[in-house]
Every structure is written in structure tokens, then in C-alpha cells.
TORPA-4810 file (N, C-alpha, C, O; in nm, 3 decimals):
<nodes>
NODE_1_0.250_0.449_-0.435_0.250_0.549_-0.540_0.229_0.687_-0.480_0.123_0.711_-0.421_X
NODE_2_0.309_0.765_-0.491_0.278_0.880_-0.479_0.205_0.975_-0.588_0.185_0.919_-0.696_X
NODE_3_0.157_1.120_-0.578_0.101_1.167_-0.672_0.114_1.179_-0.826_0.025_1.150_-0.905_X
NODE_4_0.235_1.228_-0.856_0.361_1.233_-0.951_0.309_1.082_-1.025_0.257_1.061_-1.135_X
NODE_5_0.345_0.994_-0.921_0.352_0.830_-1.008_0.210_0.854_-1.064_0.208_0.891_-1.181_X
NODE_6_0.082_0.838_-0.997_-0.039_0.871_-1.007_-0.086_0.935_-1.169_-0.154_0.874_-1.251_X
NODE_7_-0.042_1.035_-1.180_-0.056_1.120_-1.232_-0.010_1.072_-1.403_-0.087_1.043_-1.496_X
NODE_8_0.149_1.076_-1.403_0.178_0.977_-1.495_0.131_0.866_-1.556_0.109_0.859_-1.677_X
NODE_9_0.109_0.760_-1.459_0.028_0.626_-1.519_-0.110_0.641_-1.578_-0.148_0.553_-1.654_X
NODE_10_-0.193_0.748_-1.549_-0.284_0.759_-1.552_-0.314_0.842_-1.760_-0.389_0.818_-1.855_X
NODE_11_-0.183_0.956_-1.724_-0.190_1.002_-1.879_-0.080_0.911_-1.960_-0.030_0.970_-2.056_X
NODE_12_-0.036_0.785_-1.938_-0.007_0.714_-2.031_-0.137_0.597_-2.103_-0.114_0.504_-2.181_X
NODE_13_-0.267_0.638_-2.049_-0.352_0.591_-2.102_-0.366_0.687_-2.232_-0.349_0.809_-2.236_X
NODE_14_-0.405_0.595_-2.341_-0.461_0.616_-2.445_-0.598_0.694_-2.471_-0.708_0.639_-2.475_X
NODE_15_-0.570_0.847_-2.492_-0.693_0.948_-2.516_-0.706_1.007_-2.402_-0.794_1.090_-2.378_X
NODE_16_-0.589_0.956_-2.298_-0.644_1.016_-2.117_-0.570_1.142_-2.120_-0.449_1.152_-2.142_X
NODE_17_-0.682_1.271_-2.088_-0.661_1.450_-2.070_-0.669_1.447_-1.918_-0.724_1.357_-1.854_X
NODE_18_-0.622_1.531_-1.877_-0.631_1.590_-1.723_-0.680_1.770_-1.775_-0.683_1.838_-1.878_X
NODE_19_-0.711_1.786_-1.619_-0.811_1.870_-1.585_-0.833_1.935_-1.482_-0.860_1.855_-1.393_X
NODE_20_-0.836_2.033_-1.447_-0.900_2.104_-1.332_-1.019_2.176_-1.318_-1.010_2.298_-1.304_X
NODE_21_-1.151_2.113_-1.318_-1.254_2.195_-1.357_-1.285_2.206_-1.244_-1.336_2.318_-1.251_X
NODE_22_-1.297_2.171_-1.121_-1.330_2.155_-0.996_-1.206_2.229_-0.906_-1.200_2.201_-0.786_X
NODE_23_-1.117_2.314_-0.957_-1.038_2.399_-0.872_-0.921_2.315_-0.877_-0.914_2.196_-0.909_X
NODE_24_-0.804_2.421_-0.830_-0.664_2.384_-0.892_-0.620_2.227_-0.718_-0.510_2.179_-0.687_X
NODE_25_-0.728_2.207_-0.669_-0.686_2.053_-0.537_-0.699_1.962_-0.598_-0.630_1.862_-0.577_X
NODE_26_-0.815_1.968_-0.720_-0.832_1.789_-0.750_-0.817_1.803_-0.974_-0.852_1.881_-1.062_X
NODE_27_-0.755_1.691_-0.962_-0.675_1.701_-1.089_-0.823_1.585_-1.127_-0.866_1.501_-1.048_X
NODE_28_-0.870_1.606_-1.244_-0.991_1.528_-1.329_-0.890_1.456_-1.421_-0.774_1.482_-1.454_X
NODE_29_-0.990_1.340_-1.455_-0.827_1.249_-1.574_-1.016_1.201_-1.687_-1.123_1.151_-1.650_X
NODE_30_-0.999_1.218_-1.732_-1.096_1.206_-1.859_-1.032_1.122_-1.982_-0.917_1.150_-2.016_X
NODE_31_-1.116_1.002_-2.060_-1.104_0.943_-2.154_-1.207_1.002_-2.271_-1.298_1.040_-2.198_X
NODE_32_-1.247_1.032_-2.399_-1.340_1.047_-2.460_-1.451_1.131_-2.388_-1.572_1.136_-2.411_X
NODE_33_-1.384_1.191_-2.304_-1.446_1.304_-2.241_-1.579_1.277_-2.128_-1.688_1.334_-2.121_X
NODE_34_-1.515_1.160_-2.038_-1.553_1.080_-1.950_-1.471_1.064_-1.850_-1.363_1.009_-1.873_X
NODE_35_-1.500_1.105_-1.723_-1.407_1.100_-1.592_-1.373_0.915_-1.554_-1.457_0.826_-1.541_X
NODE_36_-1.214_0.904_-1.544_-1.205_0.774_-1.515_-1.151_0.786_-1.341_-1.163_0.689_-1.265_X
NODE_37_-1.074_0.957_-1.285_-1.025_0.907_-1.213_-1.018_1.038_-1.156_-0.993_1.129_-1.235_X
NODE_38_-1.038_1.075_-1.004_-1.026_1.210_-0.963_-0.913_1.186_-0.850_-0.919_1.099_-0.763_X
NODE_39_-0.778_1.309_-0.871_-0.698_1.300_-0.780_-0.682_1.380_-0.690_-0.629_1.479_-0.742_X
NODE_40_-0.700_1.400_-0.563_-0.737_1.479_-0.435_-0.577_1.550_-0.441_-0.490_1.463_-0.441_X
NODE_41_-0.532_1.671_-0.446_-0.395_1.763_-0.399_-0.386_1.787_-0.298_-0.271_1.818_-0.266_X
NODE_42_-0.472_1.788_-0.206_-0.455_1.867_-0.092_-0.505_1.812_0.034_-0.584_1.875_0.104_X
NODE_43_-0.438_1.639_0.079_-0.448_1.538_0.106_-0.317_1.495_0.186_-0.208_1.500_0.130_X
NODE_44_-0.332_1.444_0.341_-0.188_1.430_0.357_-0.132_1.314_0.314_-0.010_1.299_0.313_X
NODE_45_-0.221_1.215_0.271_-0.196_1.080_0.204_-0.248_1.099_0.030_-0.364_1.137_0.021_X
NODE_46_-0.201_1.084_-0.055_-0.254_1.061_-0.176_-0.403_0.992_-0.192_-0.395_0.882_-0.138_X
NODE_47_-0.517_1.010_-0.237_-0.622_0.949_-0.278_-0.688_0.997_-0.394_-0.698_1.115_-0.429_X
NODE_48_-0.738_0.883_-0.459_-0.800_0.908_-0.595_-0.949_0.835_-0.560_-0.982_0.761_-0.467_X
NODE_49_-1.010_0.876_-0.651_-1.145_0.811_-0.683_-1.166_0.725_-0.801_-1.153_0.808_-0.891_X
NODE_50_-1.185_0.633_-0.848_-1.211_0.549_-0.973_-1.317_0.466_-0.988_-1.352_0.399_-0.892_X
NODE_51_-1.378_0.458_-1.097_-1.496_0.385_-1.112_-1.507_0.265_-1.079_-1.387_0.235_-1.075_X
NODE_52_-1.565_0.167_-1.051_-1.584_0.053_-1.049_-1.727_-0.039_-1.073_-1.841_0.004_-1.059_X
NODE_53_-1.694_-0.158_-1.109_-1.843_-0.252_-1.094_-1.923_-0.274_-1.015_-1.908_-0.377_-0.948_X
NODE_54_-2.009_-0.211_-0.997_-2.084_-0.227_-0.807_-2.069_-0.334_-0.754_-2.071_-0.328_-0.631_X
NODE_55_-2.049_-0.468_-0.815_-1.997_-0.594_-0.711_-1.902_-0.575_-0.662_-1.887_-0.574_-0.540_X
NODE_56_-1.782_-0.547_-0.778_-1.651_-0.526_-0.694_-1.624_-0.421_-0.618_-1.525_-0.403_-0.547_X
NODE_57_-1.731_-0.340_-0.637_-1.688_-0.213_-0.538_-1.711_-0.263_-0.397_-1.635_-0.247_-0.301_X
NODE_58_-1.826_-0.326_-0.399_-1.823_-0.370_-0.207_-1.737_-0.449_-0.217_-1.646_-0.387_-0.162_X
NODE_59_-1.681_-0.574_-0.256_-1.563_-0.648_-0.249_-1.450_-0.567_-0.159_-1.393_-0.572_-0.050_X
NODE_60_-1.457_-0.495_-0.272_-1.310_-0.405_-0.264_-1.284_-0.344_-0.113_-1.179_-0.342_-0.049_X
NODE_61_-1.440_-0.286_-0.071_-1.439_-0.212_0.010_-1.408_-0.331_0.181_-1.325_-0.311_0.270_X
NODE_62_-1.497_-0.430_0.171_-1.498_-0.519_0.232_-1.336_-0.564_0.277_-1.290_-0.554_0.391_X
NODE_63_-1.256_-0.622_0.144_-1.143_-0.702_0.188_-0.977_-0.568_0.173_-0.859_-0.598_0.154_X
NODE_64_-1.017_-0.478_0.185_-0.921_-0.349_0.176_-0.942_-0.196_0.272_-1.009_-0.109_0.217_X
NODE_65_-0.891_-0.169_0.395_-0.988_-0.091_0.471_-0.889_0.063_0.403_-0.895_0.166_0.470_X
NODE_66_-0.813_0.063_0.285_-0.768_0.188_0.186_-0.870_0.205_0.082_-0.858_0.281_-0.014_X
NODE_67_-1.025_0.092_0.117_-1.110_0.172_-0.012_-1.216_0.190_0.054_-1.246_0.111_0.143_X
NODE_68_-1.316_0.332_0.014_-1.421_0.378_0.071_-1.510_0.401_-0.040_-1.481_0.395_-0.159_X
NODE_69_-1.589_0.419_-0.003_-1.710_0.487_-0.086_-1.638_0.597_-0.180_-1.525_0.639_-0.154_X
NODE_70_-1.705_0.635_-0.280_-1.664_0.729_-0.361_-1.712_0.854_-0.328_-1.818_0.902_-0.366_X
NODE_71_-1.595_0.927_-0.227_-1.633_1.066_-0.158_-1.654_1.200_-0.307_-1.572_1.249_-0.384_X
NODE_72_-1.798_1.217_-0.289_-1.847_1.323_-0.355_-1.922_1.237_-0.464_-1.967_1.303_-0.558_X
NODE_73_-1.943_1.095_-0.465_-1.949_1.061_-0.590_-2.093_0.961_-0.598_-2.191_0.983_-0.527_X
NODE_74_-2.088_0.870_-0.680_-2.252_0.773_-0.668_-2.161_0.649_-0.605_-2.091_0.568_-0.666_X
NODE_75_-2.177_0.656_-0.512_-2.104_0.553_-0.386_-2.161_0.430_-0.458_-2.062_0.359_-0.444_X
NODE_76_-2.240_0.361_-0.518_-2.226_0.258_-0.601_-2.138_0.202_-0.663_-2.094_0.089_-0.641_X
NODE_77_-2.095_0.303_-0.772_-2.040_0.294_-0.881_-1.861_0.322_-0.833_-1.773_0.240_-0.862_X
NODE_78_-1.837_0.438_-0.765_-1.739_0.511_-0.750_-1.679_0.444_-0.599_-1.751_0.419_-0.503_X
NODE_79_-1.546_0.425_-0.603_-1.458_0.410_-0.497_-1.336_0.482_-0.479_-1.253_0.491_-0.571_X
NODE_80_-1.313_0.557_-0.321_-1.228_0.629_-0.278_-1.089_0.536_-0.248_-1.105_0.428_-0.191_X
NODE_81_-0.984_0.569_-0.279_-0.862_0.477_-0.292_-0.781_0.588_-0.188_-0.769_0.706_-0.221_X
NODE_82_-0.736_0.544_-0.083_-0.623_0.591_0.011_-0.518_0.542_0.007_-0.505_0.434_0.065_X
NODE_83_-0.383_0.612_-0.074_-0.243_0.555_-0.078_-0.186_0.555_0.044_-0.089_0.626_0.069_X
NODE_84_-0.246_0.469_0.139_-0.123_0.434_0.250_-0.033_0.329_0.307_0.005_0.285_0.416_X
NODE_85_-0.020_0.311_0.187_0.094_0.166_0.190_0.032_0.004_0.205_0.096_-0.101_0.212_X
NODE_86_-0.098_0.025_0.209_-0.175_-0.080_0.291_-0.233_-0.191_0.118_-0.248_-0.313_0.122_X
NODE_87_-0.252_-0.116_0.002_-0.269_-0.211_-0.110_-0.071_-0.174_-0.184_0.020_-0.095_-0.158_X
NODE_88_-0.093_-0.277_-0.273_0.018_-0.290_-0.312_0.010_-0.168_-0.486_-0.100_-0.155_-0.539_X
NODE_89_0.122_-0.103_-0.541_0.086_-0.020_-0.642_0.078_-0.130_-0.771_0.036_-0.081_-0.876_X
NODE_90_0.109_-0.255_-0.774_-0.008_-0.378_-0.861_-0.160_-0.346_-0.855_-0.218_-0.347_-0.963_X
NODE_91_-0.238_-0.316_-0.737_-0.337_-0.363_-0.682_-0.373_-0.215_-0.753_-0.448_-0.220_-0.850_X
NODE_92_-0.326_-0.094_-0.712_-0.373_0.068_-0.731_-0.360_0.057_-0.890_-0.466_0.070_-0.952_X
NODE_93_-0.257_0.038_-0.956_-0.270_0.037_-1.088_-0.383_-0.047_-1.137_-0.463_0.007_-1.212_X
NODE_94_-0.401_-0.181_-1.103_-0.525_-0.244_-1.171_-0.656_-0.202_-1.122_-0.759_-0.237_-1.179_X
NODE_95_-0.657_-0.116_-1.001_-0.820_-0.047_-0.985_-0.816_0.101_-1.060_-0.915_0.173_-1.066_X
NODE_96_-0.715_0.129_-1.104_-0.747_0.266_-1.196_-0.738_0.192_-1.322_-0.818_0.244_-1.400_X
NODE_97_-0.681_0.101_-1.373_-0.700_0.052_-1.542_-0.868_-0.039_-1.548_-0.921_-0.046_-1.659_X
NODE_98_-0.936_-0.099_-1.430_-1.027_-0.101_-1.431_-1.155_0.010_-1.462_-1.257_-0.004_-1.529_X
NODE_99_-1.111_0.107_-1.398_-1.195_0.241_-1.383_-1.201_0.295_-1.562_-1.298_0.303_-1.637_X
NODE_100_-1.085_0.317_-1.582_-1.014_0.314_-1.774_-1.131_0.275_-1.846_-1.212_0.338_-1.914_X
NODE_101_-1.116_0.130_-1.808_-1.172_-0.006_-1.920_-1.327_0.030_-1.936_-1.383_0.010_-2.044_X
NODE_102_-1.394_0.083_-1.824_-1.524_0.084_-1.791_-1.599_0.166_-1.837_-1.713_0.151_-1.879_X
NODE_103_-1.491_0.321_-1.825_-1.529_0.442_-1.923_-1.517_0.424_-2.039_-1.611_0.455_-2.112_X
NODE_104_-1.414_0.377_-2.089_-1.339_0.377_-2.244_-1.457_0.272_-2.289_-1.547_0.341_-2.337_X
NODE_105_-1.478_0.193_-2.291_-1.586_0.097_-2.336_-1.686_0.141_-2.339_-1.762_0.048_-2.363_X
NODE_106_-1.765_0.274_-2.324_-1.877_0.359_-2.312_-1.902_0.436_-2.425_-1.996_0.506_-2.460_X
NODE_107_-1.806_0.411_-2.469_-1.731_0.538_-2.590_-1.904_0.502_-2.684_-1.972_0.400_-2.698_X
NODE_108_-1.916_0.624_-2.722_-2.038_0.637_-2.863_-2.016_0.554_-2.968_-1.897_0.534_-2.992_X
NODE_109_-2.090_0.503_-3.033_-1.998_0.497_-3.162_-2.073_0.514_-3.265_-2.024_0.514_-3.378_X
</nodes>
């Protein structure tokens, strides 16, 4: 996936705004006014950040050497995703609709 793809899949979520509050490099993707997904611009490889379940985040990190800690973020919760061909865009799409599910389910009510 490149950025473009990124970018797209991300605002075909339901209630999902983008954003630049953090300067015109990293694009914010917000549900109900909750960050699901931060996209780095100024990157020679594409990378995003997305939430995750702290189990699966070490999983992730463990059996995938394109996921890191969540740079800038609560390295628990948050994982750094490097598009370099190394997960499949199955694999990138279901760790950002994870990230989605996790915020969106937070919602007030």
C-alpha cells in the first residue's frame, strides 16, 4: 500500500475525519473524535501508527520485523507499521480496521 491507498481505506471508514493538527508530515485519521491511525508524509517508506490490544501488539511485533513500538506513542497500546513489502496489504488493512474497532467501540453513549 502506498500512501494514497492508505489514506483512502482509512476515510472509507464510517465517521473517519483526517487531520493535520501535528503539522502538514503526519495526516491524523480520527473516529468520534478519537485517533485510530497516524500517517507519517515525510518517510521514505510509508508508515502509520494504529492502535492495538497489548497482547497482540507484542505478537505482532514479535512475528513481523515491519512492526515497532508506537513511535511517539504509549508503546503498549500503539504500534508503528512500516510499508515495506514485508506484511501483505490483507495483513495492513486488518491492523488498521483493528485499530478502527477499538476506538469506535469507545464511543460515549
Amino acid at each position: 500500500m502506498n500512501v494514497e491507498e492508505i489514506r483512502d481505506y482509512c476515510l472509507l471508514k464510517e465517521g473517519a475525519e483526517e487531520s493535520l493538527p501535528f503539522g502538514p508530515d503526519v495526516v491524523v485519521f480520527k473516529v468520534d473524535g478519537k485517533i485510530f491511525l497516524l500517517l507519517s508524509l515525510d518517510t521514505d517508506q510509508p508508515q502509520f501508527n494504529v492502535k492495538c490490544d497489548p497482547d497482540k501488539a507484542a505478537e505482532l511485533r514479535a512475528a513481523y520485523s515491519c512492526v515497532l513500538p508506537g513511535y511517539h506513542m504509549n508503546k503498549k497500546h500503539w504500534n508503528t507499521i512500516i510499508v515495506d513489502g514485508s506484511a501483505s496489504t490483507i495483513l495492513l488493512k486488518e491492523w488498521i480496521d483493528d485499530s478502527y474497532a477499538l476506538v469506535k467501540k469507545k464511543k460515549k453513549k
